[in-house]
N, CA, C and O of each residue as an XYZ file, in Angstrom:
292
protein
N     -18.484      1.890    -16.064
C     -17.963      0.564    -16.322
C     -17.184      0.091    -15.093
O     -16.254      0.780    -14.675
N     -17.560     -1.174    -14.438
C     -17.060     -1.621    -13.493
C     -15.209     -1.669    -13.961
O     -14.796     -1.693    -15.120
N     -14.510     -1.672    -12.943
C     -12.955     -2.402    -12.598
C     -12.936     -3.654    -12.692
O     -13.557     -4.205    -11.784
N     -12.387     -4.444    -13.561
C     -11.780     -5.938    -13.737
C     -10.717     -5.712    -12.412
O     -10.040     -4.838    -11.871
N     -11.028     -6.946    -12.312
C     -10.400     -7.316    -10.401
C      -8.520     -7.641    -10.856
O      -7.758     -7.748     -9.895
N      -7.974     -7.760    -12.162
C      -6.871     -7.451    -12.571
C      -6.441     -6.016    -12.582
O      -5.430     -5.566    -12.044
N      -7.073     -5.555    -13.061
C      -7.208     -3.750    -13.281
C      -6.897     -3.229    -11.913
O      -5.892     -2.543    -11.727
N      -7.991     -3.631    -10.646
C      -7.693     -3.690     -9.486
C      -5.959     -3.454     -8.610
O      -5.480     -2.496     -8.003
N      -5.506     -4.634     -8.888
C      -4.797     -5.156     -8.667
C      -3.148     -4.217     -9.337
O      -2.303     -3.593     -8.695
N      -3.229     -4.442    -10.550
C      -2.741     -3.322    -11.322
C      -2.530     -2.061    -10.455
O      -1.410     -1.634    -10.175
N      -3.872     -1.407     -9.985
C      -4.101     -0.035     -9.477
C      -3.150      0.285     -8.089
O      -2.501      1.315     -7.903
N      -3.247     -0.845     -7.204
C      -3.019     -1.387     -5.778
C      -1.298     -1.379     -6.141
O      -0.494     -0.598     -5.632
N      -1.016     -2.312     -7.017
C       0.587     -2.255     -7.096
C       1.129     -0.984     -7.270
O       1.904     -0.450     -6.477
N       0.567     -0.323     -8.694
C       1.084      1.022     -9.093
C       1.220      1.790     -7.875
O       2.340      2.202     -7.575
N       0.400      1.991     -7.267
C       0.201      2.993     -6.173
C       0.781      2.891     -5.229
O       0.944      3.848     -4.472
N       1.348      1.482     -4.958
C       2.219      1.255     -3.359
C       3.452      1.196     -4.116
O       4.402      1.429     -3.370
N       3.757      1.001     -5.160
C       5.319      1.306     -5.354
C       5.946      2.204     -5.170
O       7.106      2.156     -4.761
N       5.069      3.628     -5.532
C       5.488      4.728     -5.707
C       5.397      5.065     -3.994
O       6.326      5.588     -3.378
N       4.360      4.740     -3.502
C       4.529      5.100     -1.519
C       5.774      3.834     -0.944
O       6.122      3.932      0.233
N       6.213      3.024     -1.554
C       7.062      2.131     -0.804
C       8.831      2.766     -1.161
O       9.876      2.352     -0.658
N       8.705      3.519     -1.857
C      10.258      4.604     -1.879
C      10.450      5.443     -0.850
O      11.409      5.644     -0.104
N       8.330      6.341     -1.023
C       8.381      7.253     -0.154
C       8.596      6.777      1.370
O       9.012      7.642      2.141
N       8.326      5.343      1.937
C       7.733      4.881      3.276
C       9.553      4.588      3.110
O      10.074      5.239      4.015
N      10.349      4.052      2.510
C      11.775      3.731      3.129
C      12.626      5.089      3.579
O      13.556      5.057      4.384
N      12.141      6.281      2.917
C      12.690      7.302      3.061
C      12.219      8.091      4.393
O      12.893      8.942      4.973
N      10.881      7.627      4.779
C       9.811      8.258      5.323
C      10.256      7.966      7.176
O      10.313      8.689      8.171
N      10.494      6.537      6.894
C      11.481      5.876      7.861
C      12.701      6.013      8.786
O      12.827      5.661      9.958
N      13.705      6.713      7.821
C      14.716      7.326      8.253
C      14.203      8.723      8.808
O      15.014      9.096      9.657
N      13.524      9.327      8.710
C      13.268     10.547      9.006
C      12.903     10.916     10.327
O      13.472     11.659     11.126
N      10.990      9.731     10.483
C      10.406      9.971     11.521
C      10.882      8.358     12.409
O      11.200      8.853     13.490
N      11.060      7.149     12.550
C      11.669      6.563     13.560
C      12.691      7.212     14.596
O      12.920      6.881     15.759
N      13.090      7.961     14.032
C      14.577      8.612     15.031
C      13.912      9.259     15.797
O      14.461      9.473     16.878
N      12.806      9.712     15.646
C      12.036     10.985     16.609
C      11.389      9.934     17.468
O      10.936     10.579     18.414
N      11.065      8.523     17.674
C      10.713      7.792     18.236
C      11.359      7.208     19.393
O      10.853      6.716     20.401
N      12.882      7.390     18.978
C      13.717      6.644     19.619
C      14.286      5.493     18.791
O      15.290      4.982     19.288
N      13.893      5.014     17.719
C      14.676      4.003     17.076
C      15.378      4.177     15.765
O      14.908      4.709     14.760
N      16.466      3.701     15.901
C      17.446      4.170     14.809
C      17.749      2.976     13.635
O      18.755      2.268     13.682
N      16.827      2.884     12.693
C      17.075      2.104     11.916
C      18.111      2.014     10.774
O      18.582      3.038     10.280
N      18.492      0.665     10.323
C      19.562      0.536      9.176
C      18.731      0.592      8.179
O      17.510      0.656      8.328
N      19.541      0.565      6.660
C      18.663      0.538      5.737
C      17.836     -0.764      5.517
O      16.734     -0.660      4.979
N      18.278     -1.921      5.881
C      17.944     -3.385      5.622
C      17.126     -3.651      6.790
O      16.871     -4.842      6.971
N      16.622     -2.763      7.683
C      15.528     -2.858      8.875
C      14.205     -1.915      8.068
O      13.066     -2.380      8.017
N      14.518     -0.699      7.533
C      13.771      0.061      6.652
C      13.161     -1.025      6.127
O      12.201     -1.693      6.512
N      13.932     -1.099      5.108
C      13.173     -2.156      3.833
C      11.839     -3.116      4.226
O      10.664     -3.021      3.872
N      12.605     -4.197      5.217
C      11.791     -4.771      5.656
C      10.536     -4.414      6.708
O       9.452     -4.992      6.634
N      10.704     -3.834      7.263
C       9.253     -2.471      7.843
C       8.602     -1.838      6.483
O       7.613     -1.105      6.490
N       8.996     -2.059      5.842
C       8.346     -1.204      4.257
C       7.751     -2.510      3.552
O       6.731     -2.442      2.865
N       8.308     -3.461      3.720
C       7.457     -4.763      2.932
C       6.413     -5.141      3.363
O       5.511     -5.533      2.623
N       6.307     -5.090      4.920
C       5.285     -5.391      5.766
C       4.162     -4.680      5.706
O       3.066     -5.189      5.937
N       4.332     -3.380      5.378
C       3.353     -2.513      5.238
C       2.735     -2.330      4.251
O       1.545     -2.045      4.122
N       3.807     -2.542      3.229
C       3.354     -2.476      1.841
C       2.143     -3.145      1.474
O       1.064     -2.771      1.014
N       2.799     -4.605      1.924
C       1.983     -6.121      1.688
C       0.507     -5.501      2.054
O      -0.395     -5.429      1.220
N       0.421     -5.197      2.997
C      -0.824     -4.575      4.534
C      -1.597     -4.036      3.220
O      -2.586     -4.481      2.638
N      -0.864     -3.033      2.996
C      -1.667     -1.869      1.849
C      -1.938     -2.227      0.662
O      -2.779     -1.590      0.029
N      -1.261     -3.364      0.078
C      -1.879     -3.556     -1.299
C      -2.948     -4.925     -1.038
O      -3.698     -5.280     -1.947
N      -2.932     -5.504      0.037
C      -3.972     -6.287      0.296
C      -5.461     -5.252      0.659
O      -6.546     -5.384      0.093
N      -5.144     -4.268      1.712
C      -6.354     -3.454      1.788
C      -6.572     -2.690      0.311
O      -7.792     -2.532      0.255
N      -6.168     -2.315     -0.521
C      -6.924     -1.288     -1.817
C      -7.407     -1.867     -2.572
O      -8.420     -1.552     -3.197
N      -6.584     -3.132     -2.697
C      -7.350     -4.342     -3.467
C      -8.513     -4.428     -2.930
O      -9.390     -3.982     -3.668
N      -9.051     -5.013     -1.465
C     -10.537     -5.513     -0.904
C     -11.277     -4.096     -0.919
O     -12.470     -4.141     -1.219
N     -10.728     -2.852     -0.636
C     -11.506     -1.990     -0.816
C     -12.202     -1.275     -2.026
O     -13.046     -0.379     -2.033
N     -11.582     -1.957     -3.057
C     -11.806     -1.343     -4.212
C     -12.507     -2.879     -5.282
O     -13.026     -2.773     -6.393
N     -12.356     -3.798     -4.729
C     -13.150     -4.395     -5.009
C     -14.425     -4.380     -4.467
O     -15.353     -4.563     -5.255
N     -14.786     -4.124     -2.774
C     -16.145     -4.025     -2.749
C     -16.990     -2.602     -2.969
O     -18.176     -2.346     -2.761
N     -15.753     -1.674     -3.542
C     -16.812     -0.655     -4.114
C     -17.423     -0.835     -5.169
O     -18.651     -0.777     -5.099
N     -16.791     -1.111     -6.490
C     -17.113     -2.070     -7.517
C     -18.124     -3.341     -7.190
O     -18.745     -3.673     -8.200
N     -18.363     -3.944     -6.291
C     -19.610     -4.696     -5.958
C     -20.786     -3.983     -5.914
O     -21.874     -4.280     -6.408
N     -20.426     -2.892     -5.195
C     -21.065     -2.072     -4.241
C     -22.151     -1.446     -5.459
O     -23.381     -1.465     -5.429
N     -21.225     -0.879     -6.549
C     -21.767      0.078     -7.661
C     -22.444     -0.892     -8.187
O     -23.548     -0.437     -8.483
N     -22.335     -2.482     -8.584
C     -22.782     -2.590     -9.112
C     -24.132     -3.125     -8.512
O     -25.122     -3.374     -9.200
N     -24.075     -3.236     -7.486
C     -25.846     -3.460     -6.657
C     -26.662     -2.409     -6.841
O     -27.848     -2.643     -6.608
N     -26.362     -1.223     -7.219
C     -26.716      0.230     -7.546
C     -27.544      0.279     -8.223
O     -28.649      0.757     -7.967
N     -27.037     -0.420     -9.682
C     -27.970     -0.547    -10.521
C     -29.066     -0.773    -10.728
O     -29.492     -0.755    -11.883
């Protein structure tokens, strides 16, 4: 049974919420090894940006697999 493109969407949020705790934490850790020393309110916003990035890509990717399957048929 194909994914409703809500369902989708659904999937894409669930999944970057739980990596957008890990990516603010993820932040403090490895930037410093870079050379840049971020605040928490520089985190955040480097984490929205990416986020955004990532729930726009799982969405298009997971919608054209679901296309994909269904040309299969």
């Amino acid at each position: 049974m194909a994914q409703s493109k809500l369902m989708s969407l659904v999937e894409a949020l669930a999944s970057n919420a739980v990596a957008f705790i890990i990516s603010i934490l993820a932040n403090f850790a490895v930037l410093p090894l870079f050379g840049f020393n971020v605040r928490f309110g520089q985190s955040v916003c480097i984490t929205i940006i990416f986020t955004a990035i990532s729930i726009i890509r799982t969405y298009l990717v997971r919608r054209v697999f679901t296309w994909w399957e269904g040309m299969t048929y």
